[in-house]
C-alpha positions as a Markdown table, in Angstrom:
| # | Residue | x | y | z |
|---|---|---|---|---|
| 1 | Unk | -34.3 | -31.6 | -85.4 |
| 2 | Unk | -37.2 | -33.2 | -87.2 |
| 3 | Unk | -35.7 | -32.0 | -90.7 |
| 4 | Unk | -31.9 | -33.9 | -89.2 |
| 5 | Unk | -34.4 | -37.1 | -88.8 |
| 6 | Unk | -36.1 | -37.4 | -91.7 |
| 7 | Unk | -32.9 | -37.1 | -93.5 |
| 8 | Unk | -31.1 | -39.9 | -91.0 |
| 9 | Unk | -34.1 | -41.9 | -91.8 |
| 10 | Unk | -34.2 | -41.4 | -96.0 |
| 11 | Unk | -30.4 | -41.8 | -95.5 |
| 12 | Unk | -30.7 | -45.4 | -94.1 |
| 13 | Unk | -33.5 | -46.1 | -96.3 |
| 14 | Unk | -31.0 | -45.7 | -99.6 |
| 15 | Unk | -28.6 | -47.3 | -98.0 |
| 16 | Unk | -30.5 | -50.4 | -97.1 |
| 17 | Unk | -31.9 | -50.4 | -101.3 |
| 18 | Unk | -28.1 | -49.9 | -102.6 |
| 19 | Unk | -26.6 | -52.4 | -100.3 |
| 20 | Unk | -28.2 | -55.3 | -101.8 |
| 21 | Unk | -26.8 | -54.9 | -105.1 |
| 22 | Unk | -22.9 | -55.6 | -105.7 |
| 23 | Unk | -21.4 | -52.4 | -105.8 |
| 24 | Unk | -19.9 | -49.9 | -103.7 |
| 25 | Unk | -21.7 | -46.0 | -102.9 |
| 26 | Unk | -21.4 | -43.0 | -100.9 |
| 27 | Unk | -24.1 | -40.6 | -100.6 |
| 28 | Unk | -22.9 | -37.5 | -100.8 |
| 29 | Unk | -24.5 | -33.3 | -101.1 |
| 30 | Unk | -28.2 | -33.4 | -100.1 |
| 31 | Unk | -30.3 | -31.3 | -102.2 |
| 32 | Unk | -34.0 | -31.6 | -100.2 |
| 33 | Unk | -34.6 | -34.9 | -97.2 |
| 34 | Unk | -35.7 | -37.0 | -99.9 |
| 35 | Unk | -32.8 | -36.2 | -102.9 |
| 36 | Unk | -29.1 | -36.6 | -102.6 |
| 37 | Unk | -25.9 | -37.0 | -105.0 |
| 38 | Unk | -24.8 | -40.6 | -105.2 |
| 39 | Unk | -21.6 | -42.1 | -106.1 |
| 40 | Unk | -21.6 | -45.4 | -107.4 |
| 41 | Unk | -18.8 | -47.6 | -108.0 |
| 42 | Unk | -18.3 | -51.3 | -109.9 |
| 43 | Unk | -14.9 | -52.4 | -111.4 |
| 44 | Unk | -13.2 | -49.5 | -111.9 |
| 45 | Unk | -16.2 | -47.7 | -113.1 |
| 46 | Unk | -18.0 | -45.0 | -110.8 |
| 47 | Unk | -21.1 | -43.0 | -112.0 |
| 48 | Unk | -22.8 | -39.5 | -110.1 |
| 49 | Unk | -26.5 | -39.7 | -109.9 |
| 50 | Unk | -29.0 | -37.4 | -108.4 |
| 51 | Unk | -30.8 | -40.2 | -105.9 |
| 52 | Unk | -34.4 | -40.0 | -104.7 |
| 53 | Unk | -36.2 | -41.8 | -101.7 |
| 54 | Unk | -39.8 | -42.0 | -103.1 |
| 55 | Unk | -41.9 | -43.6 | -100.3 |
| 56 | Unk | -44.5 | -44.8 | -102.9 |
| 57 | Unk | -42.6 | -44.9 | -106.5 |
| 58 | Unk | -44.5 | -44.1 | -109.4 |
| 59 | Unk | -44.2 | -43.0 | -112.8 |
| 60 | Unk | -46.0 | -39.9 | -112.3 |
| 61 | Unk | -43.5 | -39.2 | -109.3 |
| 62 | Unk | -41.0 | -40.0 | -111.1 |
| 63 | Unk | -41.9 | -37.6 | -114.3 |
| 64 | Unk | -42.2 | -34.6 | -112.0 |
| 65 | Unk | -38.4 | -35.4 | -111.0 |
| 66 | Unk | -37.4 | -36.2 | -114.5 |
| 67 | Unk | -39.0 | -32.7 | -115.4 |
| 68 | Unk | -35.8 | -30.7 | -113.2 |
| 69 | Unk | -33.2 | -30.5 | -115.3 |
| 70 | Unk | -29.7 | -31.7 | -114.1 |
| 71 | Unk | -26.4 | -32.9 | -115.5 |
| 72 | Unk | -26.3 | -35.9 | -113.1 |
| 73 | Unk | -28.7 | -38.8 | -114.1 |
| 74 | Unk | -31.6 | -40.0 | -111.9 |
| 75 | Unk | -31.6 | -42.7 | -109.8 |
| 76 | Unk | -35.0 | -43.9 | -107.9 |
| 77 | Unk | -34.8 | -46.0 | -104.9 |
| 78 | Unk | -37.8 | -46.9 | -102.9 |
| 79 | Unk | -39.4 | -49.9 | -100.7 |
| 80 | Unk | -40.9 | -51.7 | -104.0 |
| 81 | Unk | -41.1 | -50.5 | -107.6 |
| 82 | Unk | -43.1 | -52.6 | -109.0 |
| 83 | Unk | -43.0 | -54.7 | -112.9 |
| 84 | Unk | -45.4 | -52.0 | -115.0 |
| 85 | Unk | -42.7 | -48.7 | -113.1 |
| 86 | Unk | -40.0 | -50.7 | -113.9 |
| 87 | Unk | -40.6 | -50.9 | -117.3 |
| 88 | Unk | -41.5 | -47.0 | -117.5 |
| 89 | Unk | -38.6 | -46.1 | -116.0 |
| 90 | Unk | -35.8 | -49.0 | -118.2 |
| 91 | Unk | -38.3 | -47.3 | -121.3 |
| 92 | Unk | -36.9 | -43.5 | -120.3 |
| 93 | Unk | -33.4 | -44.3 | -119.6 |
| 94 | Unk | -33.7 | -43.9 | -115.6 |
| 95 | Unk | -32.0 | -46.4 | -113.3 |
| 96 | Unk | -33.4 | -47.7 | -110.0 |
| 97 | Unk | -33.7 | -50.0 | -107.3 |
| 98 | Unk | -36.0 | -51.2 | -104.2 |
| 99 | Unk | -35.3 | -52.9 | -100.8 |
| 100 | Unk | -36.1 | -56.5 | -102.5 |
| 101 | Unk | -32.7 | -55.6 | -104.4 |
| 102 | Unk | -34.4 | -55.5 | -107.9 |
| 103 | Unk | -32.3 | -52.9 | -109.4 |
| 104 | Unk | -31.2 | -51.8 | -113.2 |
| 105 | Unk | -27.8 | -49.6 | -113.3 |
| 106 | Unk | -26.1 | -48.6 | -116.5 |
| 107 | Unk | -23.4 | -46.7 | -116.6 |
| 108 | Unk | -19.6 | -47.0 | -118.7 |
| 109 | Unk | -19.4 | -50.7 | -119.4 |
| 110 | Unk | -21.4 | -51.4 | -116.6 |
| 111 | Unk | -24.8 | -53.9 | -116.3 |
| 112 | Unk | -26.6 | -54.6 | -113.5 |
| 113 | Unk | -30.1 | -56.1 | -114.0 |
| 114 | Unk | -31.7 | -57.7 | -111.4 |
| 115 | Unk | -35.5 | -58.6 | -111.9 |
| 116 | Unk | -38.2 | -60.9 | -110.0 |
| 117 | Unk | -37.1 | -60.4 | -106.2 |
| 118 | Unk | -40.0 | -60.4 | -104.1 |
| 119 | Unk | -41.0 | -57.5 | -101.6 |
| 120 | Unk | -39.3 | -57.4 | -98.4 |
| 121 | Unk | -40.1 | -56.0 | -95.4 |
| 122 | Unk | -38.1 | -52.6 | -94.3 |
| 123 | Unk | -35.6 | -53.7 | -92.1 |
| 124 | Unk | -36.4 | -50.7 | -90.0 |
| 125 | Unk | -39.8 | -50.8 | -88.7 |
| 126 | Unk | -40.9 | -53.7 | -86.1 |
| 127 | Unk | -43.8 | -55.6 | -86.8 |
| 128 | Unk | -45.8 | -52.8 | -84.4 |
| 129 | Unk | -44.7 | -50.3 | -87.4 |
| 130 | Unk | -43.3 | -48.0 | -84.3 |
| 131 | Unk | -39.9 | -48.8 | -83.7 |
| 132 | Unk | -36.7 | -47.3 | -85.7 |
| 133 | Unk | -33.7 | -49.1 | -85.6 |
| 134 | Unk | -31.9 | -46.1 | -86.2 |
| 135 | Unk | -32.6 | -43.9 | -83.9 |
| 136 | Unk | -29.6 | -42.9 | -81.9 |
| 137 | Unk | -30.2 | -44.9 | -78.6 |
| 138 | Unk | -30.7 | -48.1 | -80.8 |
| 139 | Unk | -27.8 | -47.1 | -82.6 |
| 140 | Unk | -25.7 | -47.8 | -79.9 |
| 141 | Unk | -26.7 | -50.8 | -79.4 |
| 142 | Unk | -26.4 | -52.4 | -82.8 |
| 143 | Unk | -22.6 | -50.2 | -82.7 |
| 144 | Unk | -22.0 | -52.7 | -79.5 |
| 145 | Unk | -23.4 | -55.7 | -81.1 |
| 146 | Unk | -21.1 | -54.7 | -84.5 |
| 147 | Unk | -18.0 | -53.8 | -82.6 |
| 148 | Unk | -18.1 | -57.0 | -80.3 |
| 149 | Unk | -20.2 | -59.5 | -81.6 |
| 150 | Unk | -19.8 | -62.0 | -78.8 |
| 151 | Unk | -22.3 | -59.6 | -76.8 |
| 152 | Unk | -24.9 | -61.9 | -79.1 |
| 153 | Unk | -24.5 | -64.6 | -76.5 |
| 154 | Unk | -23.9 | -62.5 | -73.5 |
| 155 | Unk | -26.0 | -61.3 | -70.7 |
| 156 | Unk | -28.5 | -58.1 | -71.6 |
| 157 | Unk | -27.1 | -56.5 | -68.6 |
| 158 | Unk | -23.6 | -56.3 | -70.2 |
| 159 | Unk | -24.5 | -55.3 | -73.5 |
| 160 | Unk | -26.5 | -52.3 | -72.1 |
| 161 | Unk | -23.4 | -51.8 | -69.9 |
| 162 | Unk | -21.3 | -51.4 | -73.0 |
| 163 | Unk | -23.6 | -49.7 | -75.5 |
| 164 | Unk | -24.6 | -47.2 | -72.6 |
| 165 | Unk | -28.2 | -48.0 | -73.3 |
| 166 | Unk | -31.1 | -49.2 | -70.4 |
| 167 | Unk | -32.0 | -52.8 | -70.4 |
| 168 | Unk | -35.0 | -52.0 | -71.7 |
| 169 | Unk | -34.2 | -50.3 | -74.8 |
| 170 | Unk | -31.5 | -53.0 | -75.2 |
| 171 | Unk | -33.9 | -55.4 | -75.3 |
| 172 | Unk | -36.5 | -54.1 | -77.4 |
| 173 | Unk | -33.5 | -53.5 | -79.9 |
| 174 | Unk | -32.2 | -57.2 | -79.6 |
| 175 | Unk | -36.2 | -57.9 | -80.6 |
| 176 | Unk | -36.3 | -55.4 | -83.6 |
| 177 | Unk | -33.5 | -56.5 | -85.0 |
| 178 | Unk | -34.5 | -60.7 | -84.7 |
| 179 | Unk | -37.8 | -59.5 | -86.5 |
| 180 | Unk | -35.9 | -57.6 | -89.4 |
| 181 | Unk | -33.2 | -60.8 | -89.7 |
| 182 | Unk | -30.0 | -59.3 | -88.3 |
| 183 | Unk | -30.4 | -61.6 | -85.4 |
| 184 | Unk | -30.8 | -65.2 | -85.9 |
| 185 | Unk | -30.5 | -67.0 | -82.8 |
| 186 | Unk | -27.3 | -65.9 | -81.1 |
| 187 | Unk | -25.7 | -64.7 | -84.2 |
| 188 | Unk | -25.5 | -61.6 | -86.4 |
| 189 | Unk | -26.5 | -62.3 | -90.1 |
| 190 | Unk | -26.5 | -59.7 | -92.7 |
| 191 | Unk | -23.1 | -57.8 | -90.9 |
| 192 | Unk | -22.3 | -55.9 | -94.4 |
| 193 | Unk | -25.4 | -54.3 | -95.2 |
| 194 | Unk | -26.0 | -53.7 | -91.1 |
| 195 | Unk | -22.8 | -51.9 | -91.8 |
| 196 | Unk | -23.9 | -50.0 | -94.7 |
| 197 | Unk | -27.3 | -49.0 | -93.0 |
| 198 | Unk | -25.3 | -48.0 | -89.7 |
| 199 | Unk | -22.7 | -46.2 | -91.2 |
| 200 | Unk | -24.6 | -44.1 | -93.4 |
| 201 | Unk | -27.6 | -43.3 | -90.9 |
| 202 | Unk | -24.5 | -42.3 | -88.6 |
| 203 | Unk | -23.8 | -39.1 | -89.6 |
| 204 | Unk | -27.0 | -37.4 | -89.4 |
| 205 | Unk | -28.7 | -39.4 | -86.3 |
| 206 | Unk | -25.8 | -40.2 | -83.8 |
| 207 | Unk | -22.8 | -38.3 | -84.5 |
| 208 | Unk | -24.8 | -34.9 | -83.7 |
| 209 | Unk | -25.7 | -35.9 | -79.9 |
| 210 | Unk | -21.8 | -37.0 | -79.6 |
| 211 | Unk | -20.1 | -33.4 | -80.7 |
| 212 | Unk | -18.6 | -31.6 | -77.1 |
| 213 | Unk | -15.9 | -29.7 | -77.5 |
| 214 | Unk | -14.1 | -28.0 | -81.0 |
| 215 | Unk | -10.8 | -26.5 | -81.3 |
| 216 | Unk | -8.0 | -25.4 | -84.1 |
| 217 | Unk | -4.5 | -26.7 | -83.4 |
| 218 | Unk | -1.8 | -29.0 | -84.3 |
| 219 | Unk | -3.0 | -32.8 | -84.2 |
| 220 | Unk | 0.5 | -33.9 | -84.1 |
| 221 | Unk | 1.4 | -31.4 | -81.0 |
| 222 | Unk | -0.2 | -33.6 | -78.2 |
| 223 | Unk | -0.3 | -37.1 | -76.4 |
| 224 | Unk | -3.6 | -38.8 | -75.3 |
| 225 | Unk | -4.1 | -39.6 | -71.9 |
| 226 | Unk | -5.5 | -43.1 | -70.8 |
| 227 | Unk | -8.4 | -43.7 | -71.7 |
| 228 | Unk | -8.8 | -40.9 | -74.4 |
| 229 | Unk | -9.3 | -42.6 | -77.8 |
| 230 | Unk | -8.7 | -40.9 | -81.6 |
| 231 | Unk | -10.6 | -41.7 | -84.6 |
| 232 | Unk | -11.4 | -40.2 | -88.2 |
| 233 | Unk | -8.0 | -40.0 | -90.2 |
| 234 | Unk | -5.4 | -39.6 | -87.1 |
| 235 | Unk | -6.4 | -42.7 | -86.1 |
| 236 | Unk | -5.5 | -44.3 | -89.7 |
| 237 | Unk | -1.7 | -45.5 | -90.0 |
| 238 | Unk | -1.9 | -44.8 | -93.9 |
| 239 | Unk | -2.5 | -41.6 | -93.7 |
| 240 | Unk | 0.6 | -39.5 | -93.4 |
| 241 | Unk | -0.1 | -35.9 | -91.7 |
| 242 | Unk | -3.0 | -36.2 | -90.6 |
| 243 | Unk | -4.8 | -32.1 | -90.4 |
| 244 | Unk | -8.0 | -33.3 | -88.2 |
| 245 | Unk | -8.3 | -34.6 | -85.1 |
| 246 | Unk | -11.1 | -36.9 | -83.5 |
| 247 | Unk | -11.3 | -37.8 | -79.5 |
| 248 | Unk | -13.5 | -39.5 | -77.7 |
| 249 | Unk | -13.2 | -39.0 | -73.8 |
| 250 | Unk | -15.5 | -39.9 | -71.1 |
| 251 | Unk | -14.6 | -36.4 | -69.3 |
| 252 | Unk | -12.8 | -34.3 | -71.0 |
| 253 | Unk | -10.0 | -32.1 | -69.3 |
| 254 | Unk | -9.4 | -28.4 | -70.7 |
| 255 | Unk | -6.0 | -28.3 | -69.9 |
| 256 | Unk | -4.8 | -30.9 | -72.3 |
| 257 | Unk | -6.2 | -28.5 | -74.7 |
| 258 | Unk | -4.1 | -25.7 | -73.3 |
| 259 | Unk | -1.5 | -27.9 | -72.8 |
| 260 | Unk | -1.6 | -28.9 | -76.5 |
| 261 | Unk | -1.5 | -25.0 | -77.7 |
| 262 | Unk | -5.5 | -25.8 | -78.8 |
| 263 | Unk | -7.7 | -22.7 | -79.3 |
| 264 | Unk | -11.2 | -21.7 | -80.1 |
| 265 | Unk | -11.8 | -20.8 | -83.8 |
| 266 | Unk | -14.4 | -20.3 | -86.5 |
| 267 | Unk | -12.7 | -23.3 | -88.4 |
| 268 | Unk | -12.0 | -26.0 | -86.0 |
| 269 | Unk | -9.7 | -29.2 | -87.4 |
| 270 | Unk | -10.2 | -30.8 | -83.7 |
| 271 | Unk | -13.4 | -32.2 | -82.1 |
| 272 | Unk | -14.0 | -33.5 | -78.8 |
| 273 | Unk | -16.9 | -35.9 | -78.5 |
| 274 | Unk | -18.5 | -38.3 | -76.3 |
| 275 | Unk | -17.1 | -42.0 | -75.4 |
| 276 | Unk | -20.5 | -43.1 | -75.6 |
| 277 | Unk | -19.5 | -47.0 | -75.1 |
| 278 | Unk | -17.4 | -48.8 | -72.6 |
| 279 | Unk | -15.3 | -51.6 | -73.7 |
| 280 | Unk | -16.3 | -55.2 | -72.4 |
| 281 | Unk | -14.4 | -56.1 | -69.7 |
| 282 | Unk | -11.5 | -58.2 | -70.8 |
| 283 | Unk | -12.5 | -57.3 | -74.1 |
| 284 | Unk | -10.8 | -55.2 | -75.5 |
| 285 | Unk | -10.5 | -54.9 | -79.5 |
| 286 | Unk | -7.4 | -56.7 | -81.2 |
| 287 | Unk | -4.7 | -54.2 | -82.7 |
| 288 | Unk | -4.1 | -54.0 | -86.3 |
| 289 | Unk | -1.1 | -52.1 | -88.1 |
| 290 | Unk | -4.0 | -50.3 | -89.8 |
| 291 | Unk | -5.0 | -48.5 | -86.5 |
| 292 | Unk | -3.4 | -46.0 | -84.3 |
| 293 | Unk | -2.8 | -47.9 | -80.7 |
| 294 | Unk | -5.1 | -45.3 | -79.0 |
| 295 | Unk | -7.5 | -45.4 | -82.2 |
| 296 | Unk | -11.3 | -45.8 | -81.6 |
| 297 | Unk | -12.8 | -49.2 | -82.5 |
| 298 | Unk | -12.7 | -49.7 | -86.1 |
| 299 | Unk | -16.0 | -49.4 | -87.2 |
| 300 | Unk | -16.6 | -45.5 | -85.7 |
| 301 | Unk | -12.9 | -44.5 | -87.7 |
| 302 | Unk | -14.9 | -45.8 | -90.9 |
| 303 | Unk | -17.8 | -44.0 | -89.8 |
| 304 | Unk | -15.6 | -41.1 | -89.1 |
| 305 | Unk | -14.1 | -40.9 | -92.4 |
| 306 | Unk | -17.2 | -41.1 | -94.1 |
| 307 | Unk | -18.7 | -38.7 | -92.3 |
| 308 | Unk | -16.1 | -36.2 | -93.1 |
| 309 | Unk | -17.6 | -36.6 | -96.9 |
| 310 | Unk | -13.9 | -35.7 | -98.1 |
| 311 | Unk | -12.3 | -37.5 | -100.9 |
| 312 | Unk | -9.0 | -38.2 | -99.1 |
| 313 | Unk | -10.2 | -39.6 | -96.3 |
| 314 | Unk | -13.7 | -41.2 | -98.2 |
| 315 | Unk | -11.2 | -43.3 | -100.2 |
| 316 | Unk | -9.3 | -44.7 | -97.5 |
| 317 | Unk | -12.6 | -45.9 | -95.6 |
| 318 | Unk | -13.3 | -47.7 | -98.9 |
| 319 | Unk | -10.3 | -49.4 | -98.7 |
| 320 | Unk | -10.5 | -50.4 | -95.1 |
| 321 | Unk | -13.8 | -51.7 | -95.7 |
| 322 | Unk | -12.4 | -54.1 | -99.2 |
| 323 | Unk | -9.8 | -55.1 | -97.4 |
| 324 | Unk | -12.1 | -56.5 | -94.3 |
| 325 | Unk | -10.6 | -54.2 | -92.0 |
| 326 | Unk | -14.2 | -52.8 | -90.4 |
């Protein structure tokens, strides 16, 4: 479990360094909790790099790295790399970036430089240095705040009520994310890369406490019951034939399963999880022709499809998420 959080936590971490620079990634095949394989993608052009978190980025760090051989190029990310690194590592060909969103990338016809940002503060940490935003109560929350942003400027009570959180770690999540500048006021500011962050720390930190149930059937051979919502790629109207299926149920009843001709396997296509929101009252989310009527809220199908780290269903989250859809 600690090995799943470090990784959740190195996960955001890249995220949060990427997402300041204007391109579009997906962090793919961990090899250890601090490397992973990294797509990158700018105009057309999309480069695979072997990606480490380095805490503390050095060149000496970075030269025991360099050392294992591999066909994809390295990338280093980190909280700061600082002017005399930065220069080691543009000298030896590697590309990089930090959380202040100073970053080189070169790949294809491709040219990001981005020099003289000053250090940031990790979103992540409070000013205490204890709290993670990330963790998967306080991932909830910022889910609610996402999902429905006009919780902002509503009562505590009610956005504990729909995140499914106590008032107190609502509130000490409202506090953590004013001091990291997500929350200015009664507003949301920085929605993309909160997106990015969420999205990508998702898989690893909340999605594990949400799994109940797992079957093999037909996703086309059954018919939700109130209240039951779908997500991940049956919950996309583009995607014709769906062969998974996603549900999220506050109680879930075994005899829709039967019902359905659903059955335990070693290779399940169907996965029951946890509704772990509720829906503000006379709230609920508008429709859009790009979601099922009984789909989940649109940010957890992105999340879905991301998670499922498939290139069918990866490319159709990136298009959801260019076209403003999440």
């Amino acid at each position: 479990m600690q090995d799943r959080t470090q990784r959740a936590e190195v996960e955001a971490a890249m995220s949060r360094a990427l997402s300041r620079l204007p391109i579009e990634f997906e962090i793919r095949d961990w090899a250890s909790d601090e490397l992973a394989q990294v797509e990158i993608r700018r105009s057309g052009e999309t480069a695979t790099y072997r990606a480490a978190w380095l805490p503390h980025p050095t060149w000496s760090e970075v030269s025991k790295l360099a050392r294992h051989g591999s066909d994809e190029p390295l990338l280093v990310l980190g909280p700061r790399i600082n002017i005399r690194t930065a220069e080691s590592l543009h000298d030896a060909g590697i590309d990089y970036a930090d959380l202040a969103g100073n970053a080189h990338l070169a790949f294809g016809p491709v040219l990001i430089d981005i020099q003289g940002r000053k250090h940031v503060t990790e979103p992540t940490q409070h000013s205490g240095g204890q709290t993670n935003l990330f963790s998967t109560r306080r991932m909830q929350v910022v889910f609610a705040l996402l999902a429905w942003p006009h919780l902002t400027d509503a009562p505590v009570r009610m956005l504990a009520k729909t995140a499914g959180t106590s008032l107190g770690l609502t509130q000490s999540t409202l506090s953590t994310m004013r001091d990291s500048g997500y929350l200015i006021g009664k507003s949301l500011h920085r929605r993309p890369e909160l997106v990015d962050i969420w999205t990508a720390a998702y898989r690893l930190s909340l999605l594990p406490k949400l799994r109940l149930h797992s079957f093999e059937g037909d996703p086309a051979r059954w018919s939700p019951r109130p209240g039951y919502l779908i997500s991940g790629e049956s919950a996309v109207t583009r995607i014709r034939n769906p062969q998974t299926l996603t549900v999220y149920v506050d109680d879930f009843d075994f005899a829709v399963g039967a019902h359905s001709g659903w059955r335990r396997s070693a290779e399940p296509n169907i996965e029951v999880r946890r509704k772990f929101w509720t829906t503000p009252l006379g709230q609920p989310l508008p429709g859009a022709p790009e979601f099922a009527p009984t789909a989940a809220p649109p940010l957890l199908v992105y999340a879905d499809l991301l998670a499922t780290q498939e290139p069918r269903q990866t490319e159709v989250a990136a298009a959801l998420r260019q076209e403003h859809r999440v």
